[in-house]
N, C-alpha and C positions, 0 to 999 in steps of 0.2 A: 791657510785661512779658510774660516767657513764664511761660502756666501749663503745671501737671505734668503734666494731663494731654493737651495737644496736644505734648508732650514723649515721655512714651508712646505715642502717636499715632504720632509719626516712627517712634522707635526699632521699634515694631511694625512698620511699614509698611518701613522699612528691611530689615530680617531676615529681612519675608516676600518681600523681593524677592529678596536673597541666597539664601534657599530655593531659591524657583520658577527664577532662574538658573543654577544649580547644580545644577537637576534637569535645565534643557533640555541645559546641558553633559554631562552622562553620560549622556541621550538620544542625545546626536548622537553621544557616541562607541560606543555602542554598534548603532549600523544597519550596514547594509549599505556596505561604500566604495566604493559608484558614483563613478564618475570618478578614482577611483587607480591605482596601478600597487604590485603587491604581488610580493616577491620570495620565495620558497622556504624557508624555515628548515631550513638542508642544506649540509656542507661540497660544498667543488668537489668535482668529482671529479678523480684526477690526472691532469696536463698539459692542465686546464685549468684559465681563471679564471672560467666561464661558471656560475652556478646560474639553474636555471627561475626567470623569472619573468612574472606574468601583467597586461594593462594592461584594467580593467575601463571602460568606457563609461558613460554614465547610462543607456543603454536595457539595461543589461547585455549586452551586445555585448563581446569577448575579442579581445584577439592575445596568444599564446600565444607566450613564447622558452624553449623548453627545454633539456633538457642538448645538444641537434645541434640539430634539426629546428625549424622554426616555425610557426604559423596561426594562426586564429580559430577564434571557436564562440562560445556566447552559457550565461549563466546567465540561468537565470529563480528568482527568488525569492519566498517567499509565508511570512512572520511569520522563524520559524529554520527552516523547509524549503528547500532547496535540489536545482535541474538541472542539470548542465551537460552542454550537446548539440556535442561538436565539430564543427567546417567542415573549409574544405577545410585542408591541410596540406601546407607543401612540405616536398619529400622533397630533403635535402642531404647530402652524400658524408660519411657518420657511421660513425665507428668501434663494429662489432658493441657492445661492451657501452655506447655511449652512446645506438645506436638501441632497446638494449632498454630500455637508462633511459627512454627517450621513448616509449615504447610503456607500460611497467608506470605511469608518471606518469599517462598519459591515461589509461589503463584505472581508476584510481586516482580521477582526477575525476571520471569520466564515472558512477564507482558514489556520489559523496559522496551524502548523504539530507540531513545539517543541515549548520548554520554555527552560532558562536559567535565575538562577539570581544571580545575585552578589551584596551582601549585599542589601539594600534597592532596587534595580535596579532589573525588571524583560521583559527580553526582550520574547516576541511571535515572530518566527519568521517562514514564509508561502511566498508566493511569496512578500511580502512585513515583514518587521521585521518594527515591535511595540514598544516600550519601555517605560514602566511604571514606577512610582516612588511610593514604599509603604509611603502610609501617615502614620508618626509617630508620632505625634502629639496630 
Protein backbone atom coordinates (compact mmCIF):
# COMPACT_ATOMS: atom_id res chain seq x y z
CA UNK A 1 0.00 0.00 0.00
CA UNK A 2 1.01 3.40 -1.03
CA UNK A 3 0.79 6.08 1.59
CA UNK A 4 -0.11 9.81 1.14
CA UNK A 5 2.39 10.93 2.02
CA UNK A 6 5.33 9.35 -0.18
CA UNK A 7 2.47 10.34 -2.76
CA UNK A 8 3.19 13.89 -2.02
CA UNK A 9 6.76 13.15 -1.89
CA UNK A 10 6.52 12.15 -5.72
CA UNK A 11 4.27 14.61 -6.78
CA UNK A 12 6.65 17.45 -4.92
CA UNK A 13 9.71 16.07 -6.35
CA UNK A 14 8.07 15.75 -9.66
CA UNK A 15 7.14 19.58 -10.08
CA UNK A 16 10.27 20.51 -8.58
CA UNK A 17 11.97 18.92 -11.30
CA UNK A 18 9.75 20.26 -14.07
CA UNK A 19 10.71 23.67 -12.26
CA UNK A 20 14.48 23.37 -12.11
CA UNK A 21 14.12 21.98 -16.12
CA UNK A 22 12.27 24.62 -17.25
CA UNK A 23 14.55 27.04 -15.69
CA UNK A 24 17.82 25.39 -17.32
CA UNK A 25 15.66 25.67 -20.73
CA UNK A 26 15.22 29.39 -20.68
CA UNK A 27 18.85 29.64 -19.41
CA UNK A 28 20.08 28.02 -22.40
CA UNK A 29 17.92 29.99 -24.62
CA UNK A 30 18.74 33.01 -23.29
CA UNK A 31 23.02 33.08 -23.65
CA UNK A 32 25.08 33.71 -26.13
CA UNK A 33 24.70 31.46 -29.62
CA UNK A 34 28.17 30.32 -29.87
CA UNK A 35 28.39 27.95 -32.47
CA UNK A 36 25.41 29.33 -34.84
CA UNK A 37 24.95 31.10 -37.78
CA UNK A 38 22.65 34.04 -37.53
CA UNK A 39 21.03 35.89 -40.37
CA UNK A 40 20.10 39.75 -40.50
CA UNK A 41 16.53 40.70 -39.92
CA UNK A 42 16.49 42.93 -43.31
CA UNK A 43 14.65 42.67 -46.55
CA UNK A 44 17.08 41.87 -49.69
CA UNK A 45 18.11 44.45 -51.12
CA UNK A 46 17.01 44.62 -54.94
CA UNK A 47 18.42 42.30 -57.48
CA UNK A 48 19.62 40.56 -54.97
CA UNK A 49 18.76 37.32 -52.87
CA UNK A 50 21.77 37.80 -50.46
CA UNK A 51 21.02 39.27 -46.67
CA UNK A 52 24.08 39.60 -44.17
CA UNK A 53 24.54 36.91 -42.29
CA UNK A 54 26.93 36.03 -39.53
CA UNK A 55 28.53 32.37 -38.47
CA UNK A 56 29.55 32.58 -34.64
CA UNK A 57 32.36 29.92 -33.48
CA UNK A 58 32.50 28.71 -29.73
CA UNK A 59 35.76 30.91 -29.19
CA UNK A 60 33.49 33.56 -30.71
CA UNK A 61 35.53 33.80 -33.67
CA UNK A 62 33.06 35.29 -37.08
CA UNK A 63 32.79 34.82 -40.89
CA UNK A 64 30.98 37.64 -41.91
CA UNK A 65 28.67 37.35 -45.48
CA UNK A 66 27.37 40.63 -46.10
CA UNK A 67 25.17 42.47 -48.52
CA UNK A 68 28.73 42.14 -51.41
CA UNK A 69 31.90 41.61 -49.36
CA UNK A 70 32.87 38.90 -46.77
CA UNK A 71 35.49 38.07 -43.67
CA UNK A 72 35.92 37.47 -40.17
CA UNK A 73 36.47 39.14 -36.81
CA UNK A 74 35.79 37.81 -33.49
CA UNK A 75 33.20 38.98 -30.59
CA UNK A 76 34.18 38.93 -27.20
CA UNK A 77 31.42 38.70 -24.67
CA UNK A 78 31.28 39.30 -20.78
CA UNK A 79 27.35 38.91 -19.03
CA UNK A 80 24.98 41.27 -21.96
CA UNK A 81 28.34 43.32 -22.92
CA UNK A 82 29.33 42.90 -26.13
CA UNK A 83 32.89 43.54 -28.79
CA UNK A 84 33.01 43.08 -32.09
CA UNK A 85 36.85 43.56 -33.50
CA UNK A 86 36.79 42.89 -37.43
CA UNK A 87 39.62 40.81 -39.52
CA UNK A 88 40.72 40.82 -42.56
CA UNK A 89 37.94 41.39 -45.21
CA UNK A 90 37.84 40.42 -48.92
CA UNK A 91 37.25 43.02 -51.02
CA UNK A 92 34.58 41.67 -54.09
CA UNK A 93 33.47 43.62 -57.22
CA UNK A 94 30.30 45.37 -55.34
CA UNK A 95 27.95 47.64 -56.64
CA UNK A 96 28.57 51.35 -54.93
CA UNK A 97 25.37 51.17 -52.74
CA UNK A 98 25.92 47.43 -51.73
CA UNK A 99 29.67 48.36 -50.60
CA UNK A 100 28.14 51.14 -48.69
CA UNK A 101 25.81 48.69 -47.14
CA UNK A 102 28.91 46.71 -46.17
CA UNK A 103 30.69 49.42 -44.83
CA UNK A 104 27.61 51.28 -42.57
CA UNK A 105 26.67 47.25 -41.45
CA UNK A 106 30.39 46.89 -40.06
CA UNK A 107 30.63 50.32 -38.73
CA UNK A 108 27.22 49.26 -37.04
CA UNK A 109 28.86 46.09 -35.40
CA UNK A 110 31.93 47.14 -34.63
CA UNK A 111 29.88 50.24 -32.34
CA UNK A 112 27.30 47.42 -30.83
CA UNK A 113 28.00 47.87 -26.42
CA UNK A 114 25.09 45.03 -25.42
CA UNK A 115 23.19 41.91 -26.66
CA UNK A 116 19.93 40.55 -25.76
CA UNK A 117 18.04 37.57 -27.11
CA UNK A 118 14.90 36.29 -26.85
CA UNK A 119 14.43 32.86 -27.99
CA UNK A 120 15.68 32.62 -31.58
CA UNK A 121 16.03 36.67 -31.78
CA UNK A 122 19.36 38.22 -30.90
CA UNK A 123 19.36 41.96 -30.98
CA UNK A 124 23.30 44.05 -30.86
CA UNK A 125 22.41 47.09 -29.88
CA UNK A 126 25.15 50.40 -30.23
CA UNK A 127 24.13 53.65 -31.60
CA UNK A 128 22.17 51.57 -34.01
CA UNK A 129 20.23 48.14 -32.74
CA UNK A 130 20.85 44.93 -35.21
CA UNK A 131 18.61 42.10 -34.98
CA UNK A 132 19.55 38.71 -35.90
CA UNK A 133 17.69 35.47 -36.38
CA UNK A 134 19.43 32.19 -35.12
CA UNK A 135 19.21 29.75 -38.25
CA UNK A 136 17.64 26.48 -37.02
CA UNK A 137 17.48 24.62 -39.47
Amino acid sequence: MISIGRVLRGAAASGLVGVVSGSIAAQAQEEFPFGFVMTLDAARMPGSKRIPSIEIGDNGEVILELWCNGGKGQFSVAGNTIIFVPGAMENRSCSPDRAQADQDLLASLGDVATWRRQGDQVTFTGSKSLRFLINTN
